[in-house]
N, C-alpha and C positions, 0 to 999 in steps of 0.2 A: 504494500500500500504506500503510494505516493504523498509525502507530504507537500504541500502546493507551496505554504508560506509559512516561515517562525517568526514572531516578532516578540520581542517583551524579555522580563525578566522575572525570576521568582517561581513558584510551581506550575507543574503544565498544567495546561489544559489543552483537550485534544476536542476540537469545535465539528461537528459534524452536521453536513446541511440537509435539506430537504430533498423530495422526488423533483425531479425535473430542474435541480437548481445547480451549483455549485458556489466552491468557496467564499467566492467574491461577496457572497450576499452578508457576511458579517468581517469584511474591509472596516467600517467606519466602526462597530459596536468591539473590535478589536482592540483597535487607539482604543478605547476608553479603557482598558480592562490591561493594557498592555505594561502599566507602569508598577502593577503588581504579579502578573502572572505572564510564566512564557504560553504560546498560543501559537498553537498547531491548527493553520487551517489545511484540511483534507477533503481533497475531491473524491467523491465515492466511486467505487469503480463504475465505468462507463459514462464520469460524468465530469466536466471541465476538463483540465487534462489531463485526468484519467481513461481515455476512451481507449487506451492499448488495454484495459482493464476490461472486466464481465460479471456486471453484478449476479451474484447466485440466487436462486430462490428459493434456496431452502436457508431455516435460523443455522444448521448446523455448518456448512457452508461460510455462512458469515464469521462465523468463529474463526475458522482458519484463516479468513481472510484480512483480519483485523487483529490477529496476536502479533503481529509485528512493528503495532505501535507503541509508542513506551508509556510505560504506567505512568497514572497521575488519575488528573480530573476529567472528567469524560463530560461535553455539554452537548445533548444531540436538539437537535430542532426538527418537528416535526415525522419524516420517517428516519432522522438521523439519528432521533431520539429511539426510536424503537429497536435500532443496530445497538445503540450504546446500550440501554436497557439487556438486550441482551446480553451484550457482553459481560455486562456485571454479575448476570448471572451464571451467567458459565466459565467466567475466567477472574473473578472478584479477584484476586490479588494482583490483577490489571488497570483493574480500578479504586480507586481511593475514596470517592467523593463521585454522587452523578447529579448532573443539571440538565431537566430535562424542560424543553424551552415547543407548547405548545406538543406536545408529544404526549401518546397514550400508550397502553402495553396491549390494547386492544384497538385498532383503529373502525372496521367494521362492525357495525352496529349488530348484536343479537340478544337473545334472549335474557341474559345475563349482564350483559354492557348494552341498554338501550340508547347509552348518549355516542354510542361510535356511526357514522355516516350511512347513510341507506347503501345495503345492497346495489340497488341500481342505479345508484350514483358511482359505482365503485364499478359499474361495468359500463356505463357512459364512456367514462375514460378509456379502458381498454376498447372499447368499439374503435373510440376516434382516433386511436393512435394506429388505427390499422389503414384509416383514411388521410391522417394530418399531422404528421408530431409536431411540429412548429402550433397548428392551431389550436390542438389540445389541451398543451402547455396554459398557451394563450389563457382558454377558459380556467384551467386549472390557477393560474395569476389573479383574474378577473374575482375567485372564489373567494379569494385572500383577502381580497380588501374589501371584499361586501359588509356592507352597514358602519364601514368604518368610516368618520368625518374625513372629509375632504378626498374621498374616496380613489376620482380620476388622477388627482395629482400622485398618489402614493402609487395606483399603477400602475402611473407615467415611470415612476421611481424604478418599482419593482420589475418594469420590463429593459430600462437600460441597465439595470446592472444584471440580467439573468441571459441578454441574449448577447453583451460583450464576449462572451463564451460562446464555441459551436454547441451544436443542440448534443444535446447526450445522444447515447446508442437507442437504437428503436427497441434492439433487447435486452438491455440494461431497463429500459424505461418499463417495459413487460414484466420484468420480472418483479420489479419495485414494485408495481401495483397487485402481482400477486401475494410479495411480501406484506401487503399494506391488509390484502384481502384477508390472508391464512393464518398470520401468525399472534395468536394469544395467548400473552405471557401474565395475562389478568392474574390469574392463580397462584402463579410463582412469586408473585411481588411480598406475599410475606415471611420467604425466604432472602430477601436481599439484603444483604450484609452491609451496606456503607451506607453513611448517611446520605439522603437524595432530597433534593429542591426540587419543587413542577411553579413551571412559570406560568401562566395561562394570560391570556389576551382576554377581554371583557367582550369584546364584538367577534370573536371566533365561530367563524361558520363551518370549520374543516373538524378541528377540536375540540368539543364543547368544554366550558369550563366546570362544569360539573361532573363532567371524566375524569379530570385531572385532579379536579378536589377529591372524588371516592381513590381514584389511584394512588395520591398521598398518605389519607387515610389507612388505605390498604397496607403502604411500605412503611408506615410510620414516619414519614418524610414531612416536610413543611411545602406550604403551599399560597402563593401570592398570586391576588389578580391585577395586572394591569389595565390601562386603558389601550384599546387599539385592539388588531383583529388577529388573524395568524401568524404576523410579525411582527410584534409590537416592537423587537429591538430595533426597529428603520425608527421610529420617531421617540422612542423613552429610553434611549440604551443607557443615559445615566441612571435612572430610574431600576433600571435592572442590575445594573454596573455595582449597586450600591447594595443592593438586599445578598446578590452572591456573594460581596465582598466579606458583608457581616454573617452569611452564611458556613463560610469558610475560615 
């Protein structure tokens, strides 16, 4: 696993991004964070300049593919959160400390986790990447910032710094969605050994905040809402900068 960018000083932390996105999208929430912690941004396989890379779809898979980065704090965002999540659990003395930013251990909505996204929302997507992956992305961006103030301008935001990058792999992006579909680590979270933080967005249409409250709950972890939608660190990353700090 390629590390993209190191910047900073102090413990690591190993920052891991979303489906369809790469590193770049926590550039500026980095500087903030950078004067206390070193900070490993990492592009997932098949994604920013890891496209020689193939993301797997199995959790086991992930394992091996992410032991070769170096212990510390693990922050995942979204589905990075649920690679990292993972790995806590199956490789805990990899991780020290996890921050899980807009991230669930369950992301598909069922029976047992009602606040995880519809089914058929969850194959909307795969439909359209068999048609569009530029356009897909698109809506999946457009998802992010719904009901959030000032909505078009963040966007505008979130689309020049996600397509600065070429597009991910179309079967990296495949598998990520099946990742997103299958794997639930609902049950194992009160097995998790390190202390854990869940950051939640207040306007979150992708991961409700009332996921991430029972998911804390569940790990015995701490749990803060901000304001903003599924990235709240593009407009509060002081805001967040500050509660990890005290967290840590």
């Amino acid at each position: 696993m390629k590390i993209i960018k190191t910047l900073g000083q102090g413990p690591v932390i190993n920052m891991l991004h979303g489906w369809g996105m790469h590193a770049g999208i926590f550039s500026t929430w980095a500087t903030h964070l950078s004067n206390d912690f070193t900070l490993n941004l990492i592009d997932l396989p098949g994604h920013g300049q890891n496209q020689n890379q193939h993301l797997p779809d199995q959790s086991s898979d992930l394992v091996a593919d992410f032991k070769e980065l170096p212990a510390g704090i693990w922050l995942g965002w979204s589905m990075g959160g649920l690679i990292a999540l993972n790995q806590a659990l199956q490789q805990p003395q990899q991780v020290h400390a996890l921050v899980m930013v807009c991230a669930t251990p369950c992301f598909q909505a069922s029976s047992h986790w009602p606040h995880g996204m519809p089914e058929k929302t969850v194959q909307a997507f795969q439909a359209g990447l068999q048609q569009d992956v530029e356009a897909t992305i698109d809506r999946f961006l457009t998802l992010e910032v719904m009901g959030v103030r000032n909505q078009q301008q963040h966007l505008k935001q979130l689309k020049e710094i996600v397509f600065q990058q070429p597009l991910p792999q179309k079967a990296s992006l495949i598998n990520g969605l099946k990742l997103l579909q299958n794997m639930d680590l609902s049950q194992a979270l009160k097995n998790l050994e390190m202390p854990s933080l869940w950051l939640s967005g207040r306007r979150d249409r992708i991961v409700h905040p009332d996921a991430m409250r029972h998911a804390a709950q569940l790990a015995n972890g701490q749990f803060h809402l901000f304001r903003g939608g599924h990235a709240p660190f593009l407009q509060h990353a002081d805001d967040m900068s500050t509660v990890i700090r005290e967290f840590l």
